[in-house]
mmCIF file of the N, C-alpha and C atoms, coordinates in Angstrom:
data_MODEL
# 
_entry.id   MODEL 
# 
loop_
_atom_site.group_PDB 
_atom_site.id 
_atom_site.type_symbol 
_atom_site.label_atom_id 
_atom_site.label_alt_id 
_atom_site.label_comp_id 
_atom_site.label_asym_id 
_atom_site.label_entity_id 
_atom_site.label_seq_id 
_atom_site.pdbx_PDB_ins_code 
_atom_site.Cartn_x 
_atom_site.Cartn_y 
_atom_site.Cartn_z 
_atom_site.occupancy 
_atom_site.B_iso_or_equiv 
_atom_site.pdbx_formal_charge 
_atom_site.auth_seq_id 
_atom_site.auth_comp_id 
_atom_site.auth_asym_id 
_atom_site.auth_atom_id 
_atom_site.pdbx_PDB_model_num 
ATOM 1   N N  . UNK A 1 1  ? 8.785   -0.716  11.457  1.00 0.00 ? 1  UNK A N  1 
ATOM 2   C CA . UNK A 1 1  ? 9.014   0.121   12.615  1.00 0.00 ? 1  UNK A CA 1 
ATOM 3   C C  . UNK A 1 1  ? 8.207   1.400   12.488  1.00 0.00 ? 1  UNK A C  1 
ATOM 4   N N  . UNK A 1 2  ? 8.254   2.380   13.315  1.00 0.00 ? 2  UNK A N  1 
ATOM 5   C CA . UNK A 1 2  ? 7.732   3.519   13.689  1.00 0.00 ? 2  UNK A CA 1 
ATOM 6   C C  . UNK A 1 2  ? 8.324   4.697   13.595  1.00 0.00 ? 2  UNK A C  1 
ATOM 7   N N  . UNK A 1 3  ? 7.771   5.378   12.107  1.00 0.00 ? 3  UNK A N  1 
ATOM 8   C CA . UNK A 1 3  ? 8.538   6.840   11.843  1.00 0.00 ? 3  UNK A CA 1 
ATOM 9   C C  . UNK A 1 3  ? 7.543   8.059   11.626  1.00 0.00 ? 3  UNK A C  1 
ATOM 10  N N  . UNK A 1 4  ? 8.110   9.218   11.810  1.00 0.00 ? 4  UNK A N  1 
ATOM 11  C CA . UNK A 1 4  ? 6.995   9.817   11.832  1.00 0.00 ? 4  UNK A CA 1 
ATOM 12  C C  . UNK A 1 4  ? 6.927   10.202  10.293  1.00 0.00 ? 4  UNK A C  1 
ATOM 13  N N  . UNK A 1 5  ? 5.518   11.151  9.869   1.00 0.00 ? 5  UNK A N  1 
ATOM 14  C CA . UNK A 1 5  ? 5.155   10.885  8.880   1.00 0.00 ? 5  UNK A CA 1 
ATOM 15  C C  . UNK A 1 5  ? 5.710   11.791  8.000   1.00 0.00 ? 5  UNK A C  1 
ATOM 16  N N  . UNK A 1 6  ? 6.644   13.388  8.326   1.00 0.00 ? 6  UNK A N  1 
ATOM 17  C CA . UNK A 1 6  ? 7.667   13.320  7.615   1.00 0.00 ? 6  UNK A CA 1 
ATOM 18  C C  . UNK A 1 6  ? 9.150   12.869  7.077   1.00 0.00 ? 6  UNK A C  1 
ATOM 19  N N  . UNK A 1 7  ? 9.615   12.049  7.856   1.00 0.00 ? 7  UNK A N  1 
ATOM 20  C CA . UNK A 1 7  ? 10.720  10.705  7.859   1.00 0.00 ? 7  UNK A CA 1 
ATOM 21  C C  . UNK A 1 7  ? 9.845   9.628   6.667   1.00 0.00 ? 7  UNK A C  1 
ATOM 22  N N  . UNK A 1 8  ? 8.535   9.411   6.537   1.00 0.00 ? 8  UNK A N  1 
ATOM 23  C CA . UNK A 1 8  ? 7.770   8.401   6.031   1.00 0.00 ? 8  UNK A CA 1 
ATOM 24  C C  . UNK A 1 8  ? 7.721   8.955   4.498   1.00 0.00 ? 8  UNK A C  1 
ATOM 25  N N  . UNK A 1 9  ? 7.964   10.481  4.339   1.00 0.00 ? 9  UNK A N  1 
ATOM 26  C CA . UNK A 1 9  ? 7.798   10.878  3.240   1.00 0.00 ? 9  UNK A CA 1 
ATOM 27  C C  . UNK A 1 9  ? 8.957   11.168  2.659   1.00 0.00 ? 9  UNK A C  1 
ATOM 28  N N  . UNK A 1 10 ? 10.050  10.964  2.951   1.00 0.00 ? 10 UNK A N  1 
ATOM 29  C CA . UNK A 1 10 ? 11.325  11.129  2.636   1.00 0.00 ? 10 UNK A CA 1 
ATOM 30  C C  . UNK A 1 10 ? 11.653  9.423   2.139   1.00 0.00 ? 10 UNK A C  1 
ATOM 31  N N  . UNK A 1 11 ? 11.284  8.780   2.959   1.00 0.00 ? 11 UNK A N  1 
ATOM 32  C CA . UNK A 1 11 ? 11.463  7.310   2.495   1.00 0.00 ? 11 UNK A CA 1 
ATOM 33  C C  . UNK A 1 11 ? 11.144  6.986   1.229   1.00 0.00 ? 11 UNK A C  1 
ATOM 34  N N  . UNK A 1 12 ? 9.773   7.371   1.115   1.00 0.00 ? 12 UNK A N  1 
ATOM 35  C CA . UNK A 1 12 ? 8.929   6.907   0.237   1.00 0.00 ? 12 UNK A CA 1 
ATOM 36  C C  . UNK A 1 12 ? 9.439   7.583   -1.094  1.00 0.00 ? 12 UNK A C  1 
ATOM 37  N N  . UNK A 1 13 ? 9.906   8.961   -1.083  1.00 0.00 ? 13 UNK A N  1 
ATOM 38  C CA . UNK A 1 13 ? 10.404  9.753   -2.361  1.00 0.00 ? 13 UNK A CA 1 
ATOM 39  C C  . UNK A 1 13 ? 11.987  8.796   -2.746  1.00 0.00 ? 13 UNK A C  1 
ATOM 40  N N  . UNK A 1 14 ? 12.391  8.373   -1.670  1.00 0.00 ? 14 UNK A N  1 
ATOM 41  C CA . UNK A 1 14 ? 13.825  7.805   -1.957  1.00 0.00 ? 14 UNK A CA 1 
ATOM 42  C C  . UNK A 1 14 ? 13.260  6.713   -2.731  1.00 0.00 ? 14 UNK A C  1 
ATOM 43  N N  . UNK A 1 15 ? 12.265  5.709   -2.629  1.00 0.00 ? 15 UNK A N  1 
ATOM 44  C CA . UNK A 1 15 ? 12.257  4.622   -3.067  1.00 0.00 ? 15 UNK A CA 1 
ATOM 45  C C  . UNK A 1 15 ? 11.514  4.716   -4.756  1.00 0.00 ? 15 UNK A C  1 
ATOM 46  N N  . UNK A 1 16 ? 10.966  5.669   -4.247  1.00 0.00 ? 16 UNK A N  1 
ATOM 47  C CA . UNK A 1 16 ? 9.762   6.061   -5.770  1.00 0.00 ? 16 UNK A CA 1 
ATOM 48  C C  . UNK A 1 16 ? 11.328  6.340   -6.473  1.00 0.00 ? 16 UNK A C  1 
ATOM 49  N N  . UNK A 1 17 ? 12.412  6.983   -6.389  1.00 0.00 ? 17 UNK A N  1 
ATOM 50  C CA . UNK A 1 17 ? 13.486  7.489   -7.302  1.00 0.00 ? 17 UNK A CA 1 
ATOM 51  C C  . UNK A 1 17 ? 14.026  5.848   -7.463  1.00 0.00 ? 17 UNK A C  1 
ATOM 52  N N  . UNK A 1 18 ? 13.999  5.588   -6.852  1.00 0.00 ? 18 UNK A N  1 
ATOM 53  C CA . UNK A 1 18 ? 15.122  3.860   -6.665  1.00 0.00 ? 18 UNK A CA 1 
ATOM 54  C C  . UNK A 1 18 ? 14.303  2.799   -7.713  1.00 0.00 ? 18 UNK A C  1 
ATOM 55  N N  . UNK A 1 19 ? 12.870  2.993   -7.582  1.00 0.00 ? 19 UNK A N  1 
ATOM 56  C CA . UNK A 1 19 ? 12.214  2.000   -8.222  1.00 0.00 ? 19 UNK A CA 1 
ATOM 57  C C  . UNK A 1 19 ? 11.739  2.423   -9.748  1.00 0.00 ? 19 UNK A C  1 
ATOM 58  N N  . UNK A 1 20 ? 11.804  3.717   -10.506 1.00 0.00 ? 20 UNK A N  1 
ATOM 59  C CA . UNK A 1 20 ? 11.790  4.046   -11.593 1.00 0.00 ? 20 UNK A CA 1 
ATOM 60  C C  . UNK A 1 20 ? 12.218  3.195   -12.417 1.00 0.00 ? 20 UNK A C  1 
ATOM 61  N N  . UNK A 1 21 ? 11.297  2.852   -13.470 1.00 0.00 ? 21 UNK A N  1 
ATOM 62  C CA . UNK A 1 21 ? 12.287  1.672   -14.314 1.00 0.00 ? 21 UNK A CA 1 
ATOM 63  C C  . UNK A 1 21 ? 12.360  0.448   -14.553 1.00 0.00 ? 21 UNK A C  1 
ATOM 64  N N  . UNK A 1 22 ? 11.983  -0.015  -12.934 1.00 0.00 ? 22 UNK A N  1 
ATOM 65  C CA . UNK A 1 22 ? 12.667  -1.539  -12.336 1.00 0.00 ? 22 UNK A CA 1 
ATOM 66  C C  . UNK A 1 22 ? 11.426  -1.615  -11.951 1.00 0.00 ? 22 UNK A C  1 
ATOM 67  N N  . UNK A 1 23 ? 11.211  -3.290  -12.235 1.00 0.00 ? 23 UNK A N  1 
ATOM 68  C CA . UNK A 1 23 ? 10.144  -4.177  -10.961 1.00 0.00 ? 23 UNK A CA 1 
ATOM 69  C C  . UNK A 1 23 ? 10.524  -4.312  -9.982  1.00 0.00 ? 23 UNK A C  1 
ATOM 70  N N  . UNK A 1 24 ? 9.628   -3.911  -8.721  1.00 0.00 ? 24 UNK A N  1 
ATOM 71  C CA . UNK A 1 24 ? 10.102  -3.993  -7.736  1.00 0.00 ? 24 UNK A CA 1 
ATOM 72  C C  . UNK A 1 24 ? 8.994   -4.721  -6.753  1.00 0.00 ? 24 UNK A C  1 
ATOM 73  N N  . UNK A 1 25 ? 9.082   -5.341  -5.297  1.00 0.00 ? 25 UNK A N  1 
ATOM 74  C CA . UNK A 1 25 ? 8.602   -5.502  -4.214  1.00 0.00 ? 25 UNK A CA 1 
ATOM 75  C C  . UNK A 1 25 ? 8.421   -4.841  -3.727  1.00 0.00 ? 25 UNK A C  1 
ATOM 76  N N  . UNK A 1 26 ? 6.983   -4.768  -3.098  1.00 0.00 ? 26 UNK A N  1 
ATOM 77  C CA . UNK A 1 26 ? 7.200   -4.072  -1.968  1.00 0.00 ? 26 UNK A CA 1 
ATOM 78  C C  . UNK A 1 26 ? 6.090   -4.398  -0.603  1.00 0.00 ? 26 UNK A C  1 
ATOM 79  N N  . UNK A 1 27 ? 6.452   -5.280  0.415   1.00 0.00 ? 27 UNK A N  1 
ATOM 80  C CA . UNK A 1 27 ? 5.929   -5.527  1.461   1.00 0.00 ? 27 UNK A CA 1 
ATOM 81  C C  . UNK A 1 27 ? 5.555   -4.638  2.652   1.00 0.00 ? 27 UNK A C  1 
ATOM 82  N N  . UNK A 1 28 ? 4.594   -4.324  2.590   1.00 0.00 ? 28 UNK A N  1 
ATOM 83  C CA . UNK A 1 28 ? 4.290   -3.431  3.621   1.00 0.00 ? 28 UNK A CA 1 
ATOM 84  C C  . UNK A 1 28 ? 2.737   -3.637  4.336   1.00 0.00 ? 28 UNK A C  1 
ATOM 85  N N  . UNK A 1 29 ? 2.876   -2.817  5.869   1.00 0.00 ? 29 UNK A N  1 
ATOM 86  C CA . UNK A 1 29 ? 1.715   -3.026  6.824   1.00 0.00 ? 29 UNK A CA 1 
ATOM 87  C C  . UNK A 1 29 ? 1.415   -1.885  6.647   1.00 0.00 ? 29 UNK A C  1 
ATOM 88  N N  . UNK A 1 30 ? 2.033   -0.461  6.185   1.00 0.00 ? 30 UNK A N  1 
ATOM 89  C CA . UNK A 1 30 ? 1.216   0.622   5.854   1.00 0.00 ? 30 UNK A CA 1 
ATOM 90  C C  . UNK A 1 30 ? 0.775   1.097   4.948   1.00 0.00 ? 30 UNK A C  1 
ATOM 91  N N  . UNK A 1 31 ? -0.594  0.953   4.772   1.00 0.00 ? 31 UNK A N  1 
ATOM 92  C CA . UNK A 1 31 ? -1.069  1.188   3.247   1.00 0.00 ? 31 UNK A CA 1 
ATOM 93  C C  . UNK A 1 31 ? -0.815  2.255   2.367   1.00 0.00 ? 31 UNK A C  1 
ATOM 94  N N  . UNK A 1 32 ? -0.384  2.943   3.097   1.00 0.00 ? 32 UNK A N  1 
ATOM 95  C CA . UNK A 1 32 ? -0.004  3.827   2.113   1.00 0.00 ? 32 UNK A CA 1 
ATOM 96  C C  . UNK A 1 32 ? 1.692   4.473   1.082   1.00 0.00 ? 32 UNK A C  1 
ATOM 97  N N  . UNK A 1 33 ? 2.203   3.592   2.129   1.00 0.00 ? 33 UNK A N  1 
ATOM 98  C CA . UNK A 1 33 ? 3.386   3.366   1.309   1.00 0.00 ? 33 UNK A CA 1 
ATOM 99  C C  . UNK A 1 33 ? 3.103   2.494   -0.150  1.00 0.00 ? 33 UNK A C  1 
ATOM 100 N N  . UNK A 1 34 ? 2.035   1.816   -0.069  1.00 0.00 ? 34 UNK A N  1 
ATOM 101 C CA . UNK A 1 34 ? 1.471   1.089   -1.797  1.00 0.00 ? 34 UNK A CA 1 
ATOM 102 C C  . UNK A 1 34 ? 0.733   1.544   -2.723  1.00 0.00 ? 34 UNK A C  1 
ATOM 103 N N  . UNK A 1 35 ? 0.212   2.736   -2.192  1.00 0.00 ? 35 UNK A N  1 
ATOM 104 C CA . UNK A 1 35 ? -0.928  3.222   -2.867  1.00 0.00 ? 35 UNK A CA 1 
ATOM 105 C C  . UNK A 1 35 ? -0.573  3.678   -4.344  1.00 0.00 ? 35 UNK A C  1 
ATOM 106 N N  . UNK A 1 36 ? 0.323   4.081   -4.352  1.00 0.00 ? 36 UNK A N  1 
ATOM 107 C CA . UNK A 1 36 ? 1.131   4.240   -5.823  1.00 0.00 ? 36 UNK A CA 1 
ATOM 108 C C  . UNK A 1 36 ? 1.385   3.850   -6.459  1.00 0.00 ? 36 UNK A C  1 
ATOM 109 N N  . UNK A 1 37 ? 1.565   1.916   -6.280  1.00 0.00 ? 37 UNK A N  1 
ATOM 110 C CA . UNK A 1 37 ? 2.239   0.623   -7.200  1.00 0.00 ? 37 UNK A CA 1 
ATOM 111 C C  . UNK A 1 37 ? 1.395   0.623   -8.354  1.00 0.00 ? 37 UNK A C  1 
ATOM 112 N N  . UNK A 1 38 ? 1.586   0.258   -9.500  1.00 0.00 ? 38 UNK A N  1 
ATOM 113 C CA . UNK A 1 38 ? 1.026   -0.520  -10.399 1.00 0.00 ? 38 UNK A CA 1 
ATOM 114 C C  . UNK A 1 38 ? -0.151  -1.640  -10.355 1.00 0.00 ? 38 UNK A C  1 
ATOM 115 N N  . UNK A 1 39 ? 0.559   -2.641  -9.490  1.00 0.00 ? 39 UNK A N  1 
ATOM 116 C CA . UNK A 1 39 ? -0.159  -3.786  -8.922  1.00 0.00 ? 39 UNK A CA 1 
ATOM 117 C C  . UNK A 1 39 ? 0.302   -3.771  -7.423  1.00 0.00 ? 39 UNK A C  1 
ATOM 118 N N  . UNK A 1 40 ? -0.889  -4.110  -6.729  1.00 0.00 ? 40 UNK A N  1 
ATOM 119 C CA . UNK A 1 40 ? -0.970  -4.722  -5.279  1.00 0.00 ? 40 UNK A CA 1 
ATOM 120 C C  . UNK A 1 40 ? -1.755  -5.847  -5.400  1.00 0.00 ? 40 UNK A C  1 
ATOM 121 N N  . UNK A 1 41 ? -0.972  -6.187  -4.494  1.00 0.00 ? 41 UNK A N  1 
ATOM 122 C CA . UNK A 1 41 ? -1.889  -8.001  -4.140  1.00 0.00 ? 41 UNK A CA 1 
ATOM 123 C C  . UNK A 1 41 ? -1.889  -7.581  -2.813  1.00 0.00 ? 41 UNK A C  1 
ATOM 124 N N  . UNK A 1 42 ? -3.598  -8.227  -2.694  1.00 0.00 ? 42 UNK A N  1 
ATOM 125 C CA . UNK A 1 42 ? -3.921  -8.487  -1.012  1.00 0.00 ? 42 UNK A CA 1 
ATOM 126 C C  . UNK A 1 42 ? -3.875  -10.122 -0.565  1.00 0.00 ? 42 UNK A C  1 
ATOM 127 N N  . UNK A 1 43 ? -3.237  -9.778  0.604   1.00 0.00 ? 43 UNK A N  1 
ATOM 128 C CA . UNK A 1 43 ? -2.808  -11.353 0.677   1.00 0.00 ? 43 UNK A CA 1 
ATOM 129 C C  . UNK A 1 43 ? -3.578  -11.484 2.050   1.00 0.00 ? 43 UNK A C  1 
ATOM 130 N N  . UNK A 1 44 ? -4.231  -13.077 2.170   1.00 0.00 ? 44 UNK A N  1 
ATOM 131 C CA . UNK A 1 44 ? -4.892  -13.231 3.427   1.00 0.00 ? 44 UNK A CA 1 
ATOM 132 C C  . UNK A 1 44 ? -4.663  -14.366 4.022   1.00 0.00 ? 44 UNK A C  1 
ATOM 133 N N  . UNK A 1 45 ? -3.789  -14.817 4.860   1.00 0.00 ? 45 UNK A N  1 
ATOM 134 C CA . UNK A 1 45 ? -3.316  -15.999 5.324   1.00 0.00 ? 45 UNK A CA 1 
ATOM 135 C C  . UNK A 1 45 ? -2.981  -17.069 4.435   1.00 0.00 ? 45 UNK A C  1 
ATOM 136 N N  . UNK A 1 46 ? -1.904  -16.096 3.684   1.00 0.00 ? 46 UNK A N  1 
ATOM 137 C CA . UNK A 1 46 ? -1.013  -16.355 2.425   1.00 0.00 ? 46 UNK A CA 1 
ATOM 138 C C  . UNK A 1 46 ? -1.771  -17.138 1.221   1.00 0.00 ? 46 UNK A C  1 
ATOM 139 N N  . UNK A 1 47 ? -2.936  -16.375 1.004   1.00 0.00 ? 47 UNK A N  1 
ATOM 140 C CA . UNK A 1 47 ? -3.593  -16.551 0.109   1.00 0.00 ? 47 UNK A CA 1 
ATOM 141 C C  . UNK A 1 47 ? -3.639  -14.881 -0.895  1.00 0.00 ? 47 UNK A C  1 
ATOM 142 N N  . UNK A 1 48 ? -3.416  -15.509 -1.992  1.00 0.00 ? 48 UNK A N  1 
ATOM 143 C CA . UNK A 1 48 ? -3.838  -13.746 -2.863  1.00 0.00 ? 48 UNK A CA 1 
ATOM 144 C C  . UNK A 1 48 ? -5.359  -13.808 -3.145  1.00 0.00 ? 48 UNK A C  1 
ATOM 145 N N  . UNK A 1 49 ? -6.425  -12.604 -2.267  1.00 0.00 ? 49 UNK A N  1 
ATOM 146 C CA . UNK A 1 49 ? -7.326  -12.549 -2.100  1.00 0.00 ? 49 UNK A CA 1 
ATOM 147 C C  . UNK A 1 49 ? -7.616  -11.781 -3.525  1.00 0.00 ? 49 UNK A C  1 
ATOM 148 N N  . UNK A 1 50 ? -7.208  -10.726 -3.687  1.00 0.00 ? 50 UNK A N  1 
ATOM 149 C CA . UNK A 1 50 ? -7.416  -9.384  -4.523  1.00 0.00 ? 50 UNK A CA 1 
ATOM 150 C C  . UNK A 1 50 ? -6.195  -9.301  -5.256  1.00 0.00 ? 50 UNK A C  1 
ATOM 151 N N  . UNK A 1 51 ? -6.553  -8.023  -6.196  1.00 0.00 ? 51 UNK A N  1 
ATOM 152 C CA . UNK A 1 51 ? -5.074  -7.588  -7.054  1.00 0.00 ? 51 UNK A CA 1 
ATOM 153 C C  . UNK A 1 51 ? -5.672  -6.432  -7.923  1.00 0.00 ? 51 UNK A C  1 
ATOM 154 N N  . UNK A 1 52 ? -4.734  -5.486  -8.059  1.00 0.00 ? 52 UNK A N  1 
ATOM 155 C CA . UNK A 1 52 ? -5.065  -5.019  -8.544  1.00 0.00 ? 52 UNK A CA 1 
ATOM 156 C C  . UNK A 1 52 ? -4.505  -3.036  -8.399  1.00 0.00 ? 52 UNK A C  1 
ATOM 157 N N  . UNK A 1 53 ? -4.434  -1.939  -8.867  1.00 0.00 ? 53 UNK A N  1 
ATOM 158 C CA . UNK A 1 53 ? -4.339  -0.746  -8.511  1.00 0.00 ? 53 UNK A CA 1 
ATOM 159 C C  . UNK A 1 53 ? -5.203  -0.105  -7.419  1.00 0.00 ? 53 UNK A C  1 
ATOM 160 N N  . UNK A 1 54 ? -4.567  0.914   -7.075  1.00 0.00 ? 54 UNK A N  1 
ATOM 161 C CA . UNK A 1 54 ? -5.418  1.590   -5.299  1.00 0.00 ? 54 UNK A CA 1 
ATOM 162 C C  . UNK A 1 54 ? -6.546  1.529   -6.264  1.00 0.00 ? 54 UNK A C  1 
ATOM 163 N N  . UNK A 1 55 ? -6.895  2.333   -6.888  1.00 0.00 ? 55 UNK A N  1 
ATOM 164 C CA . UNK A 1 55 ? -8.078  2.760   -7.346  1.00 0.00 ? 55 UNK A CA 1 
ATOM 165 C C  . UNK A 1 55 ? -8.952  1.629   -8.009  1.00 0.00 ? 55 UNK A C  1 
ATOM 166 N N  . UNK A 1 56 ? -8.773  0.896   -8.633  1.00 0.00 ? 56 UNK A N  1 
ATOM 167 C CA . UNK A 1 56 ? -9.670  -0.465  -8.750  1.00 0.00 ? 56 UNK A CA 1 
ATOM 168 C C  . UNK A 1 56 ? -10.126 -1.464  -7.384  1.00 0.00 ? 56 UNK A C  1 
ATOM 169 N N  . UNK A 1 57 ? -9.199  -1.399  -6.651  1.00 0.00 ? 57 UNK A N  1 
ATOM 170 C CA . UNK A 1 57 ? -9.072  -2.169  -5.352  1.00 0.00 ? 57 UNK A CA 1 
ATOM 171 C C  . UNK A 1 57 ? -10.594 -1.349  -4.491  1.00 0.00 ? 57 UNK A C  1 
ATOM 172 N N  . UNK A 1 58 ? -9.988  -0.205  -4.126  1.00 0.00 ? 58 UNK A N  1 
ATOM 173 C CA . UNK A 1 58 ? -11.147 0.964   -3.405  1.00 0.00 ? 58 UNK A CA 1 
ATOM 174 C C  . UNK A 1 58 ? -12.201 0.802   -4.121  1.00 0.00 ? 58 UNK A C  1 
ATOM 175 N N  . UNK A 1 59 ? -12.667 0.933   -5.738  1.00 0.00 ? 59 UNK A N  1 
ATOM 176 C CA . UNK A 1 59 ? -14.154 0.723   -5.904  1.00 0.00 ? 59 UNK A CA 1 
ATOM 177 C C  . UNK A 1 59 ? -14.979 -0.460  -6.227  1.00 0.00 ? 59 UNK A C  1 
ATOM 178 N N  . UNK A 1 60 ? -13.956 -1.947  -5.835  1.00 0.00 ? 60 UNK A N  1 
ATOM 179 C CA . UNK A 1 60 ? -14.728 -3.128  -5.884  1.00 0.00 ? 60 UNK A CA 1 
ATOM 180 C C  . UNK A 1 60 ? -15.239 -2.798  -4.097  1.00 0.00 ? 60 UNK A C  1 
ATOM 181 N N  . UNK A 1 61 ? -14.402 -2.404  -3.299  1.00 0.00 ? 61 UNK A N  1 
ATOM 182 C CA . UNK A 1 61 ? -14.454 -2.216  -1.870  1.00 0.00 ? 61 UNK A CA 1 
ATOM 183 C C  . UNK A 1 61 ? -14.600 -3.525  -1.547  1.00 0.00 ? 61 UNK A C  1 
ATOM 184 N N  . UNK A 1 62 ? -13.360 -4.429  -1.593  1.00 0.00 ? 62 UNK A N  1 
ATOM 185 C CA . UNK A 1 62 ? -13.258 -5.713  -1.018  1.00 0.00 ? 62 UNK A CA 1 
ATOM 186 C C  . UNK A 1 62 ? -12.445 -5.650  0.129   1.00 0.00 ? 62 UNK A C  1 
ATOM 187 N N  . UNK A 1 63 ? -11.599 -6.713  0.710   1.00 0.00 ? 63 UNK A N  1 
ATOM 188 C CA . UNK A 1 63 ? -10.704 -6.877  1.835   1.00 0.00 ? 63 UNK A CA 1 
ATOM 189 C C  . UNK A 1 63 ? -9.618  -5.544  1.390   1.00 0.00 ? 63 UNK A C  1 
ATOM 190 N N  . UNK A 1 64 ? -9.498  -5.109  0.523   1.00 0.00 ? 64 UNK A N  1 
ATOM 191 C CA . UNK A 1 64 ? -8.459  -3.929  0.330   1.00 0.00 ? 64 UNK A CA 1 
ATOM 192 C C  . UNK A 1 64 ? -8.885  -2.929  1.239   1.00 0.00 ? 64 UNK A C  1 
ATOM 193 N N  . UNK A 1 65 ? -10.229 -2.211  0.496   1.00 0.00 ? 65 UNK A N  1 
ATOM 194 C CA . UNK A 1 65 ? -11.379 -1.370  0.540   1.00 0.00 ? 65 UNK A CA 1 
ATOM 195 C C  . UNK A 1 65 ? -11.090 -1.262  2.271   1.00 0.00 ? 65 UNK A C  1 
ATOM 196 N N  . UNK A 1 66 ? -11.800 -2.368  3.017   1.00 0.00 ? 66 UNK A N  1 
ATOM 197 C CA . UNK A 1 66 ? -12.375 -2.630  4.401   1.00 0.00 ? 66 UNK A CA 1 
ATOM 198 C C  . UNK A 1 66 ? -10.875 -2.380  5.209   1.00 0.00 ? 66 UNK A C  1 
ATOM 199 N N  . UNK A 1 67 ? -9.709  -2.568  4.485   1.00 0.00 ? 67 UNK A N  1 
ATOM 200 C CA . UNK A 1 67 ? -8.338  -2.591  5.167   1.00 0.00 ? 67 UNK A CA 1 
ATOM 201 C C  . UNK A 1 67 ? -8.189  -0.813  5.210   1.00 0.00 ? 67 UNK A C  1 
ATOM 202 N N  . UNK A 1 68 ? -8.479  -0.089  4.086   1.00 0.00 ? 68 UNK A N  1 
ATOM 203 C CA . UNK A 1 68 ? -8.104  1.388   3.854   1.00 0.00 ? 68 UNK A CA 1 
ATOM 204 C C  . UNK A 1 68 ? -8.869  2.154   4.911   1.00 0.00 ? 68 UNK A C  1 
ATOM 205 N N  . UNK A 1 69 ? -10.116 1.720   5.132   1.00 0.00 ? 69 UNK A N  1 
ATOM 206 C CA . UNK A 1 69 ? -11.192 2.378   6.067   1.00 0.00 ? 69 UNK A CA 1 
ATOM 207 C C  . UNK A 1 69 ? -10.748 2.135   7.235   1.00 0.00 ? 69 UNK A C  1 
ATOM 208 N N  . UNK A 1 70 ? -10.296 0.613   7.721   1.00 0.00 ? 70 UNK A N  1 
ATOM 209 C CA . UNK A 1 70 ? -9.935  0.570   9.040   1.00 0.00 ? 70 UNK A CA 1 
ATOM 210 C C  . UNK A 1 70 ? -8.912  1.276   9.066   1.00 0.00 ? 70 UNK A C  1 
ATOM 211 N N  . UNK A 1 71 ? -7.743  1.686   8.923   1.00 0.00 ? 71 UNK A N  1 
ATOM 212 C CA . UNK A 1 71 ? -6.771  2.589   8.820   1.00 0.00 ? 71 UNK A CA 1 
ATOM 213 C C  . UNK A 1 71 ? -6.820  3.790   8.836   1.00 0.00 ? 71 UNK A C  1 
ATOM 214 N N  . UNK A 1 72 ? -7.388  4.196   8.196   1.00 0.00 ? 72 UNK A N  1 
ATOM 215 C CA . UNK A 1 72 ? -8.659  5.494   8.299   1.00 0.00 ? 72 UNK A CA 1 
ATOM 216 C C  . UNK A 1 72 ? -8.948  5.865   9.624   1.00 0.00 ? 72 UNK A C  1 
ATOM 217 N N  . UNK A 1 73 ? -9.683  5.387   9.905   1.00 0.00 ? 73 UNK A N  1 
ATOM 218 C CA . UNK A 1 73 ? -10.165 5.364   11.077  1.00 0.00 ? 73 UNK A CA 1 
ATOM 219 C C  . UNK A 1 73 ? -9.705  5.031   12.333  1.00 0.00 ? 73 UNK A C  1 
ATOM 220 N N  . UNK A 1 74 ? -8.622  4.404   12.417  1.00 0.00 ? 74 UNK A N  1 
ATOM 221 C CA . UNK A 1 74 ? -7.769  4.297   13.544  1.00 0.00 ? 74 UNK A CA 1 
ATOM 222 C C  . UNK A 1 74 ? -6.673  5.278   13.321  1.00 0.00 ? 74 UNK A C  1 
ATOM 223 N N  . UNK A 1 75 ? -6.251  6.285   12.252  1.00 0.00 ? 75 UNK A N  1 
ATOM 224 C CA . UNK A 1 75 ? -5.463  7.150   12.533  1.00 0.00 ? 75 UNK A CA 1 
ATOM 225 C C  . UNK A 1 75 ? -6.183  8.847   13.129  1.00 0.00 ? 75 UNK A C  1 
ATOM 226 N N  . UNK A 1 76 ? -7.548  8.792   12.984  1.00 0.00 ? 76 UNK A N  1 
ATOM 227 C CA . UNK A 1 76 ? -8.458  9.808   13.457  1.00 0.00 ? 76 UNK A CA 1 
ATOM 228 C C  . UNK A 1 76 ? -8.209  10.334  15.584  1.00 0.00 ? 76 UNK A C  1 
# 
């Protein structure tokens, strides 16, 4: 759903406290609620394309990479 982006940052601190510790899931369409994980998997018509941390992901600049930019750029 649709929150604004200080509601988005209150979420996100609740869950970062919740997930300390523990393996956790986490499914999401906004990238940036992941950017923090350990591991992300990019999944592409339920295939795992990629894997890997924001920062490894961003400098192969694969389907992650091309996903962060479009996002980017449609929030401008």
């Amino acid at each position: 759903s649709s929150i604004d982006t200080r509601t988005e940052v209150l979420v996100q601190d609740a869950f970062a406290k919740l997930m300390k510790g523990r393996t956790s899931f986490i499914i999401a369409h906004r990238l940036s609620t992941i950017q923090d994980a350990d591991l992300i998997l990019v999944l592409v018509d339920g295939d795992i394309v990629e894997y890997g941390n924001h920062q490894d992901l961003m400098t192969r600049k694969g389907k992650y990479y091309q996903m962060q930019k479009a996002a980017a750029f449609s929030s401008e």
